[in-house]
N, C-alpha and C positions, 0 to 999 in steps of 0.2 A: 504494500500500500504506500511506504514511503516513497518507494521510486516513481510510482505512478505519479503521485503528488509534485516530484520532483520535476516529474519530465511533461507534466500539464505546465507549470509555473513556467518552467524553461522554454516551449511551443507558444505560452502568452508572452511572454517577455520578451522573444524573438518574433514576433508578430508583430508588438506594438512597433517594437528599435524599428522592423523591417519597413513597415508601413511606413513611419514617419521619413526615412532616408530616401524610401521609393517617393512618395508625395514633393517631396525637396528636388528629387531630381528631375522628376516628373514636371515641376515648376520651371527651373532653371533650364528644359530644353523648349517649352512651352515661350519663356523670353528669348531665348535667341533665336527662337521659327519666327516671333514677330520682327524681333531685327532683323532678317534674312528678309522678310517678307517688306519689309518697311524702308528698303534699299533702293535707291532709283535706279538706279541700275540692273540690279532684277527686276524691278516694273517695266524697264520701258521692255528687256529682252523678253518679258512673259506678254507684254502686249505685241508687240512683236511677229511672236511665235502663235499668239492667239489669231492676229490678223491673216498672215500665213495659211495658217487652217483653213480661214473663212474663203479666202480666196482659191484656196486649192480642193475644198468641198464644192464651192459654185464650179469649178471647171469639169471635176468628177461630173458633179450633176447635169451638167450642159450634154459629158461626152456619155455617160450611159443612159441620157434620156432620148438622143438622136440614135443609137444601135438601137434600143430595147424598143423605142416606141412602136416600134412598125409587127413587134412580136407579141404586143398584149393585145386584149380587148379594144375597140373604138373609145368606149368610155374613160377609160384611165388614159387611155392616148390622149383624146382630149385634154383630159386635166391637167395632163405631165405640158400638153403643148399649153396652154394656160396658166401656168405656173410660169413656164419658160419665160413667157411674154412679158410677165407682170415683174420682174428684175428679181432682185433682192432685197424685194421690201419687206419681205419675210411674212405675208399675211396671205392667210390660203383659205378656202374652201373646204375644205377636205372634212366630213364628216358631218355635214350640214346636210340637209335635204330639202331640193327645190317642191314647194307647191304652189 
């Protein structure tokens, strides 16, 4: 029974120590992800890289919507040609139903 007692006390004791050193660290990487994030320098290359995307998604979508169109449905043909048209204004149709 003593050792039980022993090795309960010991399991709490190392719990709390562990906790509180994991929450500290926990903290201190938590500050420097915002300094990391809060760097202009990473801003402008995450905006960047974000724009990049955007411009090379519209290009995707331009070139697998001239192959695919002619192999679906008239209906989505349509719409894919109607999206086409309307740029990248980002505002669609899609899921509405005309009456």
């Amino acid at each position: 029974m003593r050792y039980r007692l022993t090795f309960i006390a010991g399991l709490a004791l190392g719990y709390v120590i562990g906790t509180r050193a994991g929450h500290e660290r926990y903290e201190q990487l938590k500050k420097s992800a915002r300094q990391f994030a809060q760097n202009p320098a990473v801003r402008n290359t995450a905006e960047s890289a974000a724009q990049s995307g955007r411009d090379l998604a519209g290009k995707a979508y331009h070139a697998v919507s001239d192959k695919v169109g002619e192999k679906v449905p008239a209906s989505v043909a349509d719409r894919v040609r109607s999206l086409r048209d309307r740029g990248q204004n980002g505002e669609d149709d899609w899921g509405t139903t005309n009456t």
